[in-house]
Backbone bond lengths (Angstrom), bond angles and torsions (degrees), N, CA, C in turn:
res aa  C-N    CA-C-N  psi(-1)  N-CA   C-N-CA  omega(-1)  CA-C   N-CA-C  phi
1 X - - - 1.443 - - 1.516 109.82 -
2 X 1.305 121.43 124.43 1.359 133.65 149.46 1.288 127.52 -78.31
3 X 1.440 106.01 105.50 2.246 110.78 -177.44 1.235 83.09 -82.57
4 X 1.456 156.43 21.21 1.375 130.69 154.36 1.658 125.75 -80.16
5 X 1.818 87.46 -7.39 1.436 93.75 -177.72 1.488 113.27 -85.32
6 X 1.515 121.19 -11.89 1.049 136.91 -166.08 2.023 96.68 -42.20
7 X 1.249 118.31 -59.60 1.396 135.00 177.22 1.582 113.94 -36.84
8 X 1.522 115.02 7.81 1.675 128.02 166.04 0.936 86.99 -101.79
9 X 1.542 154.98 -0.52 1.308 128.11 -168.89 1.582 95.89 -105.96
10 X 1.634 100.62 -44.55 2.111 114.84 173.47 1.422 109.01 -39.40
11 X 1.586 104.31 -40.72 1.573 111.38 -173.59 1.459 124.41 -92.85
12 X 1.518 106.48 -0.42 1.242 124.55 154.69 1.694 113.24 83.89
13 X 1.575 104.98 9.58 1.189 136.10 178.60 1.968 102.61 -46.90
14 X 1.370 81.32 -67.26 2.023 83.96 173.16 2.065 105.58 -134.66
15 X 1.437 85.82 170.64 1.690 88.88 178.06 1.241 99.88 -71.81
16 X 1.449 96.20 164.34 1.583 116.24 164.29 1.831 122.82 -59.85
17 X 1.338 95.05 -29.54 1.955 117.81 154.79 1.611 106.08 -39.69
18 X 1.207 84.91 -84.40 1.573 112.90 -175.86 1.755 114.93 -37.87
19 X 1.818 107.88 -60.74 1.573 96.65 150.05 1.548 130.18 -22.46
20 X 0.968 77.24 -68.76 1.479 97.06 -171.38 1.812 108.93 -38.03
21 X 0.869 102.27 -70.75 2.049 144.25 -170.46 1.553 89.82 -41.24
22 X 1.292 92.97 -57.89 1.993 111.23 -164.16 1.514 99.16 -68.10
23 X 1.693 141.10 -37.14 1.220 125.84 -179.19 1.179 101.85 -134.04
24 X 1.508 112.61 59.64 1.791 148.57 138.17 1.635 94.77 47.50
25 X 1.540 116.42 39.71 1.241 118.84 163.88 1.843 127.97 -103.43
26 X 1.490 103.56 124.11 1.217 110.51 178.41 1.787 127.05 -73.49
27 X 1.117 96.26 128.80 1.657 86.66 -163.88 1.589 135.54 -46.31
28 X 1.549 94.42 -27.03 1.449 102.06 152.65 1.187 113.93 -70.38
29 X 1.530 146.04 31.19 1.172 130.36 172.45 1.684 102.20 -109.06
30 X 1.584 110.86 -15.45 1.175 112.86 -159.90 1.420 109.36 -45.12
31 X 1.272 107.00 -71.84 1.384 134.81 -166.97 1.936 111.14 -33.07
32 X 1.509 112.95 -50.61 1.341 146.09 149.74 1.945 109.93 -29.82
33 X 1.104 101.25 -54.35 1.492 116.87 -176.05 1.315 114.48 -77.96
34 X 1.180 110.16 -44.29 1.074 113.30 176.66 1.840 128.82 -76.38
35 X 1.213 100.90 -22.75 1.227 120.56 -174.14 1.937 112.05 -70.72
36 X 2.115 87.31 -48.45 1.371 113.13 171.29 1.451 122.03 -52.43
37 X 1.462 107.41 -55.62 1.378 108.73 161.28 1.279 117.57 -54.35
38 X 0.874 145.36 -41.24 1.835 130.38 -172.37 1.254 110.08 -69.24
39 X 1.507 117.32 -21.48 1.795 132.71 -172.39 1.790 80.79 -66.05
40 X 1.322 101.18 -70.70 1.703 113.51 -171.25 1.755 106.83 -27.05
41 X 0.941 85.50 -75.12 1.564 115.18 -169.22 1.914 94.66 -50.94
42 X 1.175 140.36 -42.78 1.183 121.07 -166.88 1.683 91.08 -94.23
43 X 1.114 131.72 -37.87 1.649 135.26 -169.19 1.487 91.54 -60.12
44 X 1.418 146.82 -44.90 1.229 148.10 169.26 1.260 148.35 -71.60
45 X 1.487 84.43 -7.32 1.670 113.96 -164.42 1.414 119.70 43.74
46 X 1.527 116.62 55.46 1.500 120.22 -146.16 1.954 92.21 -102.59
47 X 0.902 124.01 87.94 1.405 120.71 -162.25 1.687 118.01 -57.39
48 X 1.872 96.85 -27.03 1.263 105.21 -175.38 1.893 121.10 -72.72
49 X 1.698 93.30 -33.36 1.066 118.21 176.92 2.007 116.28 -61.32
50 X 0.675 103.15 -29.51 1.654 129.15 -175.10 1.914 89.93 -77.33
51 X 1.231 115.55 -68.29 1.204 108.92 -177.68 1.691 113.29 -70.28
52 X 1.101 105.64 -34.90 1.893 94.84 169.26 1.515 112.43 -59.08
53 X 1.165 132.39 -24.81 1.180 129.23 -155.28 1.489 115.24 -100.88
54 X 1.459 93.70 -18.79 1.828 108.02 165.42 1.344 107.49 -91.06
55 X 1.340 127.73 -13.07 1.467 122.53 167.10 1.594 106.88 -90.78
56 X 0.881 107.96 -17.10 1.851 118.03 169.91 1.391 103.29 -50.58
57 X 1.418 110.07 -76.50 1.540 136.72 171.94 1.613 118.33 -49.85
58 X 1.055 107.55 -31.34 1.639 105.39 173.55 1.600 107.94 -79.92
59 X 1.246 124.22 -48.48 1.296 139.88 165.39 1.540 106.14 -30.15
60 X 0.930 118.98 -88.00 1.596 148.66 -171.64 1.738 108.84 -63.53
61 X 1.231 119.34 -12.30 1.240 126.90 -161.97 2.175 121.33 21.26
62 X 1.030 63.70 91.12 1.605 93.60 -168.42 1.584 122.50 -136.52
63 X 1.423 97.30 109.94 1.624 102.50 -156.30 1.778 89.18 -129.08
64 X 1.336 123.26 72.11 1.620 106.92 -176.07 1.411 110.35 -103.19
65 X 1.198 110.76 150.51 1.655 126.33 -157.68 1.555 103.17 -76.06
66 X 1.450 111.15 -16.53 1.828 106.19 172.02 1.265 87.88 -66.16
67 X 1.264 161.06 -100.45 1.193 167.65 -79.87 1.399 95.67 -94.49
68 X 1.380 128.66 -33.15 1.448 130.63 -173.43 1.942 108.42 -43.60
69 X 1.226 89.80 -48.33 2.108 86.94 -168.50 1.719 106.07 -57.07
70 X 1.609 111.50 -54.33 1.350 102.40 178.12 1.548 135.49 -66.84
71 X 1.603 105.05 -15.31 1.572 125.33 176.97 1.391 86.01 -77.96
72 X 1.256 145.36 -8.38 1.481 142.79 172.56 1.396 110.58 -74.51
73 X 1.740 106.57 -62.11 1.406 114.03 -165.12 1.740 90.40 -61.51
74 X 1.251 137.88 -65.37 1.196 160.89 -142.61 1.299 96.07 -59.81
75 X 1.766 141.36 -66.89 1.336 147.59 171.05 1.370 111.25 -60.88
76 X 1.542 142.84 -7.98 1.972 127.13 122.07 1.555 122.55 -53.21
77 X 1.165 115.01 -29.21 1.257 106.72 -146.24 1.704 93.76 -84.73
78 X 1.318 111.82 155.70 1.705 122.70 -178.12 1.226 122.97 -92.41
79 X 1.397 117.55 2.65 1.438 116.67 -161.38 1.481 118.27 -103.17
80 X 1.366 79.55 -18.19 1.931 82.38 179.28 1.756 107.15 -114.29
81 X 1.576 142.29 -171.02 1.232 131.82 -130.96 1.518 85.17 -163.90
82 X 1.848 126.91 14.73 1.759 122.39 156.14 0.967 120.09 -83.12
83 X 0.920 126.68 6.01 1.862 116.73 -165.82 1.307 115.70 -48.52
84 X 1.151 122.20 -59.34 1.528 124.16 166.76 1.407 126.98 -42.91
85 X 1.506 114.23 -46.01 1.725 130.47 154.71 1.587 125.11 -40.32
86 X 1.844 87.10 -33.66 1.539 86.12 -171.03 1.286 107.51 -95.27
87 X 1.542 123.25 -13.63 1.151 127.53 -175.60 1.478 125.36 -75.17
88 X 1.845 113.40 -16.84 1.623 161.10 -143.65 1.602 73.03 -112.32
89 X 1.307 121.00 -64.46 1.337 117.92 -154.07 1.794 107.29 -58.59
90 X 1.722 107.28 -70.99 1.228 124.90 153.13 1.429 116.15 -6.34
91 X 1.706 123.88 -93.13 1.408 123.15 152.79 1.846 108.61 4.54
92 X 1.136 87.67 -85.91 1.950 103.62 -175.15 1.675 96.70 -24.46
93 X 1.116 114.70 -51.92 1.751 129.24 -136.32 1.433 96.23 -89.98
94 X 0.957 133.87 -52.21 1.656 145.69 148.73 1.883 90.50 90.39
95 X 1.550 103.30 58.55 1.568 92.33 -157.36 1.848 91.16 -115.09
96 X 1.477 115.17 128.99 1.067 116.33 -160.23 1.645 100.70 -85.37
97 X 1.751 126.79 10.91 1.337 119.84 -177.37 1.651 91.87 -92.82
98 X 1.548 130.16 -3.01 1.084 106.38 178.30 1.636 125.53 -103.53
99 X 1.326 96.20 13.90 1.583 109.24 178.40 1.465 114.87 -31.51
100 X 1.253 132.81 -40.21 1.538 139.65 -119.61 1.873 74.38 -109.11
101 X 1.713 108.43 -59.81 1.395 110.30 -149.96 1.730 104.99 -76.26
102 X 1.380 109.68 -17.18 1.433 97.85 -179.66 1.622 103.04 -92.03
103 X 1.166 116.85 -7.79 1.735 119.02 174.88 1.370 96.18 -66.60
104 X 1.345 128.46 -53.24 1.483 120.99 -167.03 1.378 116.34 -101.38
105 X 1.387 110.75 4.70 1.561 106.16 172.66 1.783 98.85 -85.58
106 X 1.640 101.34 -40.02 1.524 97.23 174.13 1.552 127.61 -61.39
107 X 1.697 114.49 16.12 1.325 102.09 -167.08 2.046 88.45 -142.95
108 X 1.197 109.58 14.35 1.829 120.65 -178.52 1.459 96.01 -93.09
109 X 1.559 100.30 152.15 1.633 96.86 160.07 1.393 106.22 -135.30
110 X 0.794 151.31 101.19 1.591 153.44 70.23 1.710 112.50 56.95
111 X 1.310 111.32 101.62 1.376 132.28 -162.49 1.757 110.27 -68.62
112 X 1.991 96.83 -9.39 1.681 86.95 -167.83 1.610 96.77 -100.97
113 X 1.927 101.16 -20.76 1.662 101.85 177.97 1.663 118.22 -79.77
114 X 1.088 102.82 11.15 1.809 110.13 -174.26 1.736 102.69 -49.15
115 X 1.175 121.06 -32.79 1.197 117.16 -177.86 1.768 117.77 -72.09
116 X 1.347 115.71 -20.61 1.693 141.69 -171.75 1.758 91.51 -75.37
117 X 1.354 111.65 82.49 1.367 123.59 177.65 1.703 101.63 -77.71
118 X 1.309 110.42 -36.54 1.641 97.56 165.25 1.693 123.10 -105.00
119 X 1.327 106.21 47.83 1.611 123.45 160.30 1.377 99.06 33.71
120 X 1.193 139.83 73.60 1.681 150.33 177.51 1.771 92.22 -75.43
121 X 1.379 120.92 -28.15 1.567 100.95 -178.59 1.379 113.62 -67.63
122 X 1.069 113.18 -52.33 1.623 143.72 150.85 1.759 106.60 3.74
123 X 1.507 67.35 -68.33 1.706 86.23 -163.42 2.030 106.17 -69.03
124 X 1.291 97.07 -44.98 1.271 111.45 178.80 1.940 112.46 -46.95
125 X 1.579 98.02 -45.84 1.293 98.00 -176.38 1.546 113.47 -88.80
126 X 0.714 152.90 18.63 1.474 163.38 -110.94 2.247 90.95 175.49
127 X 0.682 112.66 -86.52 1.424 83.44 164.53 1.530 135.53 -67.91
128 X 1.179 122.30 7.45 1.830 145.94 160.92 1.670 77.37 -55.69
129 X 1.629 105.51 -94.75 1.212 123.77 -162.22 1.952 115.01 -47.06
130 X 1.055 123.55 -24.59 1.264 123.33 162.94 1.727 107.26 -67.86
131 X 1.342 139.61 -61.61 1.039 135.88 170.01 1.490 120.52 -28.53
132 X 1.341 101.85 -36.26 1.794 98.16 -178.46 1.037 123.26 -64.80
133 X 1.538 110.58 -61.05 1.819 122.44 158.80 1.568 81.92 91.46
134 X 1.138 121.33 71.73 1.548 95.25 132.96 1.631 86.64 -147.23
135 X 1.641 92.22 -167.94 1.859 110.46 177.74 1.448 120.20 -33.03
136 X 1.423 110.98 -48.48 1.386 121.14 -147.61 1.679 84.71 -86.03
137 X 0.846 121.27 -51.69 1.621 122.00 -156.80 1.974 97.19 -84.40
138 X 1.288 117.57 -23.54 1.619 122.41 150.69 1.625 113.21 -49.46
139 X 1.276 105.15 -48.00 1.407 111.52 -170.35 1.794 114.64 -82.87
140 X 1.307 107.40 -19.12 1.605 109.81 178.03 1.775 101.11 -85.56
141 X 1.288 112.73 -47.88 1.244 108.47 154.06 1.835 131.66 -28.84
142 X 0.876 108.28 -74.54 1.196 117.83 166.98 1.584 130.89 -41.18
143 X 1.882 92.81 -37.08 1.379 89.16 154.11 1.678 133.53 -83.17
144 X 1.667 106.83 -25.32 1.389 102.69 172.26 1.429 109.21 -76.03
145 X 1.160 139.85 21.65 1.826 136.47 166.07 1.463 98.11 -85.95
146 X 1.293 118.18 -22.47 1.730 111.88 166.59 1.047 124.86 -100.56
147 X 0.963 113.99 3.95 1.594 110.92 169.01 1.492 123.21 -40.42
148 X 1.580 130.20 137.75 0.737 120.83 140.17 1.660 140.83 4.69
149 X 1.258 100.50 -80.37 1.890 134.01 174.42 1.255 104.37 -50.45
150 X 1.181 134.44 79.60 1.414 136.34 -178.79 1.560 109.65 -39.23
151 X 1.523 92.52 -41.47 1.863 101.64 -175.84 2.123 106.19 -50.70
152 X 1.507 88.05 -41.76 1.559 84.74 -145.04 1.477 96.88 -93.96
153 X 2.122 124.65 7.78 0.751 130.85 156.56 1.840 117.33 -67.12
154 X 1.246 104.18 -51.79 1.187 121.92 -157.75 1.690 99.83 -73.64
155 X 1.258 117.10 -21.40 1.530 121.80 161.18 1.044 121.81 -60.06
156 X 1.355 111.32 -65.74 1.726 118.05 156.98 1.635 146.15 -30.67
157 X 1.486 80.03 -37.45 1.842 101.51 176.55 1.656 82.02 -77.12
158 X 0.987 132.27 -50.05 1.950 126.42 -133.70 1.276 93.16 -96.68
159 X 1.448 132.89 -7.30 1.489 136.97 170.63 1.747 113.69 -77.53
160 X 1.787 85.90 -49.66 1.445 75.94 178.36 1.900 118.23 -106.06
161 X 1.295 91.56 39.50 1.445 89.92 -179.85 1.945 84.95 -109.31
162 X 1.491 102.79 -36.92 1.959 94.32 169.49 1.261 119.17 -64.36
163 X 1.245 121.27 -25.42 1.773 112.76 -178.44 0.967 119.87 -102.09
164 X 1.630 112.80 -1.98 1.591 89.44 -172.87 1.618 101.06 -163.53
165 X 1.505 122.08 7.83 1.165 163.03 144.63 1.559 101.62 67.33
166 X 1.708 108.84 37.81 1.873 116.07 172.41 1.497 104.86 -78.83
């Protein structure tokens, strides 16, 4: 099976059924497949693969919490151009093992976003970590309201002044 073909489904070429049907996958397999591919895709450093696989998941709406550790390794790493996707993804996943990686993905900069004068990863991960709601991701919060980055302070404050109105 090729998840690159998934992008006949974006183009409305065939259903998401039909995906499915055509590379003899059961829908409980999604989650599995999808997970597998990102293993692929980061063990290879396959950049393209990384982005098929978040259009896999957006498609299919499929946000499973196995997938959380490698959507970890995958949103440090520099080589590929999801970070923001993966951070969208994360959000979805509301998985409190990823506290640590969206704290420091929200505080990396990324040589291709240098132009992102209002840090949208930032922002992206910083509401990841509001979605989770618990202590730990209260408390990483709390530390990005001091940040340096006024920007990626003032996100932080305005996240948790929406969820929880301290």
């Amino acid at each position: 099976m090729d998840i690159k073909n998934v992008t006949s489904v974006i183009r409305n070429e065939i259903s998401k059924e039909e995906f499915l049907q055509k590379n003899a996958i059961q829908s409980e397999q999604v989650p599995e497949i999808f997970s597998s591919a990102l293993t692929n895709a980061y063990n290879n450093h396959d950049w393209q693969l990384v982005e098929y696989s978040l259009i896999f998941s957006f498609v299919y709406g499929i946000y499973p919490k196995q997938s959380g550790n490698i959507l970890c390794k995958l949103i440090l790493e520099d080589w590929h151009y999801q970070h923001e996707n993966i951070a969208l993804n994360l959000k979805e996943q509301k998985n409190p093992a990823t506290v640590n990686c969206l704290f420091e993905a929200a505080q990396k900069k990324f040589e291709y976003l240098d132009y992102d004068d209002t840090f949208q990863l930032a922002n992206k991960c910083i509401s990841a970590l509001g979605a989770i709601r618990d202590n730990i991701a209260i408390e990483k919060l709390n530390l990005l309201m001091k940040s340096k980055n006024k920007i990626i302070a003032e996100y932080a404050t305005n996240e948790i002044e929406r969820k929880w109105g301290l």
